[in-house]
N, C-alpha and C positions, 0 to 999 in steps of 0.2 A: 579240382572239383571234388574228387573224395575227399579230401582232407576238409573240406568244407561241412562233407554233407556229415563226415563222424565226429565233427565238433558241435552241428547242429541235434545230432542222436544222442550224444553225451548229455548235451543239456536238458533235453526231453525226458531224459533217463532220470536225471537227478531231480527236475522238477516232479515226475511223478512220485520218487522217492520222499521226497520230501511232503508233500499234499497227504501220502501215506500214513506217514509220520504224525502228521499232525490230527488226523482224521481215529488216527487209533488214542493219541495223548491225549486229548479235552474230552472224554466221555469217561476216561481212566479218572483224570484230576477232580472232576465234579462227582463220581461217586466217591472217590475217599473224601471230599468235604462235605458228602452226605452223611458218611459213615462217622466223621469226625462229630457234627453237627448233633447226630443222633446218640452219640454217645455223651455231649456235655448235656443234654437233656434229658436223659435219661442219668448220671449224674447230680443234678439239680435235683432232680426228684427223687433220686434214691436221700439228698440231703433232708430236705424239707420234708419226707417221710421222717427220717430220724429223728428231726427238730418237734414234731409236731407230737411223737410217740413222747417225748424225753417232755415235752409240755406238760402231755397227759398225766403218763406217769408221777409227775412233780405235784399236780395239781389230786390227785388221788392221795401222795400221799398226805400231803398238807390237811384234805379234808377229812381222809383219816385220824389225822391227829388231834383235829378240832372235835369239839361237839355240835351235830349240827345246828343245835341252838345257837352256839358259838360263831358260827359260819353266818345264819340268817343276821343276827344282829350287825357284824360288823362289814354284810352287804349293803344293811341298810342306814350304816352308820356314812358310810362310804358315798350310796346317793343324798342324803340329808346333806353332806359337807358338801360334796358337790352341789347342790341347788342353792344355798346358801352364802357361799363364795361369791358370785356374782353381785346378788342384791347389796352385801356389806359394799363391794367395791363400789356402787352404783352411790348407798347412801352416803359414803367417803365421797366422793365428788359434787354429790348435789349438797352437802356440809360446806365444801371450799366454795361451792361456788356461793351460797347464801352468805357466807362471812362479810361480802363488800357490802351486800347489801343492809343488811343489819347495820353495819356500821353510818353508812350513807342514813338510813332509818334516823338512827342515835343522833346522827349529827342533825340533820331536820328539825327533830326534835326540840331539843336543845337551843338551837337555835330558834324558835318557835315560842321557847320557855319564856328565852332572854328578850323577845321582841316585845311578849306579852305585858313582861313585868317591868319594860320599859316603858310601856304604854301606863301602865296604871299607875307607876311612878309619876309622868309627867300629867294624868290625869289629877294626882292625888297632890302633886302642887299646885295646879292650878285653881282646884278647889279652895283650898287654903290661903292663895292668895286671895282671890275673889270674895272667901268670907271674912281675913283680915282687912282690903278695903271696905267691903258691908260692917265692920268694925270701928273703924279710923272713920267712917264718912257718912254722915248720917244723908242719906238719898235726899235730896230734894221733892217736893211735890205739887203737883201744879196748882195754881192758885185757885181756892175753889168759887165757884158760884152758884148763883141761887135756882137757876136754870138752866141743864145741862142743852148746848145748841144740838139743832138735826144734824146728825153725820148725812144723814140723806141728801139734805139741803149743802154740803161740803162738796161731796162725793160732784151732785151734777152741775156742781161751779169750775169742774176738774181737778180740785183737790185730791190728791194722790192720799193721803192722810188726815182722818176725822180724829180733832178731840173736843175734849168739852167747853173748853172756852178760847174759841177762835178768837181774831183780831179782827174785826169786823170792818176797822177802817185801816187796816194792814193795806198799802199796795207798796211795789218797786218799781221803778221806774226803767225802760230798755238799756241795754247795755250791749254796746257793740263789741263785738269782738274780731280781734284779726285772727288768720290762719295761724301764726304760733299761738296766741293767746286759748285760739280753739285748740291744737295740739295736747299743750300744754293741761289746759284744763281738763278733757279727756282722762287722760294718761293720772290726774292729779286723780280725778273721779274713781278710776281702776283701783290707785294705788290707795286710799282712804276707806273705800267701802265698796269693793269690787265682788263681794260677797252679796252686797245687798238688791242684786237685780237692777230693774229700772229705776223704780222706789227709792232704794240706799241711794244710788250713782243721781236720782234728782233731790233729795236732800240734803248730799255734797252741793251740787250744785248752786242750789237756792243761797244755803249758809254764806259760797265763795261770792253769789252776786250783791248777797246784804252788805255784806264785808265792802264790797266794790264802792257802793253806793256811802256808806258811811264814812268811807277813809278816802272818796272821794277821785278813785285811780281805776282805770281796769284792766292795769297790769297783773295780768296772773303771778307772775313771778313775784311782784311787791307784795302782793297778799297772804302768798306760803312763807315773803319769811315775816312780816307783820303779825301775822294771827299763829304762826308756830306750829303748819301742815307739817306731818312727818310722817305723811301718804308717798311711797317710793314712786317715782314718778321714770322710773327705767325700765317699768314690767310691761310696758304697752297699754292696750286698752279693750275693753269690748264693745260690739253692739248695741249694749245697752245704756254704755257709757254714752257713747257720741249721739244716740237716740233722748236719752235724760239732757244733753245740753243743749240740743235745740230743742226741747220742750219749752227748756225754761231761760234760755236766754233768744232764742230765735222768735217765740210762738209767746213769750212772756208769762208762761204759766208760774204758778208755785206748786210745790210739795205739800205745802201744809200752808195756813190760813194766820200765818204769825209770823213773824221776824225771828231769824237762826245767825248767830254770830257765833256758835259755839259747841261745840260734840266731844265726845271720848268714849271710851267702851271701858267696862267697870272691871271688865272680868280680866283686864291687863292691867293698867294701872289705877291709881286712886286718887283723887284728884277733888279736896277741900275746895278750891276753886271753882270748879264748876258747879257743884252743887249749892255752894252760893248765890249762884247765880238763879236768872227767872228759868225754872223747868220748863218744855212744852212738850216734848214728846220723847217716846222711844220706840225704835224700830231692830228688830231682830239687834236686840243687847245695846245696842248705838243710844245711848242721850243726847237729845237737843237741848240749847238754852237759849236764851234772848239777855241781852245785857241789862242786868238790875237795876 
């Protein structure tokens, strides 16, 4: 039991020795890394005092040596470059950037030139062809008379087109037509004078049904290649097409107050031929004839 209780004293002993120890070292070690602490800061500033003195000094002598006129200008030489600097860099970039566009510009243009003088090139032939047939072709003109008729009195017979000397005893007679025949003629109507509204497309019309009646057939097809349509008949049709062919093959009407076997337009080609022939009318450039 003693030997117990002075192994139990021993440790007691040592543990307080030790808590001792420790209680005296950590209040030791934290002031010398105050004392450390305080000396690389106070260090630090003894440097940056010298730094700051050795600036001074430098700067003293420097402005010693200048005149201070010397000194004012090349502070002020110093902000001008500075303010300066930035804008050159700025108009440098807004320069690269405008380059594409300018270019893009150039080529618009140019392009633009070449559309222009494309156009007036193929204006300026066609002019010339048109006054070489007025050349080559002396116009035809309608036969005249002593009494020019009422267009009024045309007009409310449903004459689409007044001239002065109607066919008073003109009539045609029906003509039936099948669904390709109707197609067909449509599409014939677009492709010959598809430019010309109701009007042009019942003009065509009349011409194909005179045609019909005189050659005796009312196949459309025999009559584009008989009379020599070279109206494209692949562009479709419009409106006013399929509205002009029952006008005048459904409803029996005419276009104009005379017999049409015959049309061209001058300002394409030129054509001895038909000015030969009996004049009756013209509608936007188009001539009509009746057979001689």
């Amino acid at each position: 039991m003693r030997e117990v209780f002075e192994k139990r004293l021993n440790l007691i002993l040592i543990s307080a020795i030790l808590i001792a120890c420790i209680a005296i070292g950590v209040p030791m070690m934290l002031s010398r890394c105050e004392v450390r602490t305080d000396a690389n800061e106070a260090t630090t500033a003894t440097v940056t005092e010298a730094q700051t003195e050795t600036v001074t000094e430098t700067a003293k002598e420097t402005a010693t040596d200048k005149h201070p006129d010397d000194v004012q200008v090349i502070s002020e030489e110093v902000r001008v470059n500075s303010r300066n600097a930035q804008p050159e860099a700025t108009v440098e970039k807004s320069e690269k950037k405008s380059v594409p566009t300018t270019a893009e510009q150039k080529k618009a243009a140019e392009k633009a030139e070449k559309l222009k003088a494309e156009k007036a090139k193929a204006a300026k032939k066609k002019k010339a062809k048109t006054e070489k047939a007025t050349e080559e072709v002396q116009f035809a003109t309608a036969e005249p008379v002593e009494h020019k008729a009422s267009y009024d009195a045309q007009w409310d017979a449903g004459y689409l087109v007044a001239i002065d000397n109607p066919d008073t005893s003109y009539s045609c007679p029906h003509v039936e037509l099948t669904d390709r025949d109707r197609d067909l003629l449509e599409r014939l109507c677009y492709g010959e004078f598809g430019t010309g509204g109701f009007t042009g497309a019942a003009l065509i019309a009349q011409s194909v049904k005179n045609a019909m009646v005189r050659l005796g057939t009312s196949d459309v097809a025999t009559i584009i290649r008989s009379c020599r349509y070279t109206g494209s008949t692949h562009s479709g049709t419009s409106q006013a097409c399929k509205d002009a062919v029952v006008y005048v093959f459904d409803m029996d009407k005419d276009a104009v107050q005379h017999r049409l076997l015959y049309m061209y337009n001058p300002t394409m080609v030129s054509s001895a031929f038909h000015e030969s022939q009996n004049y009756i009318c013209t509608f936007k450039e188009i001539r009509f004839f009746d057979k001689k």
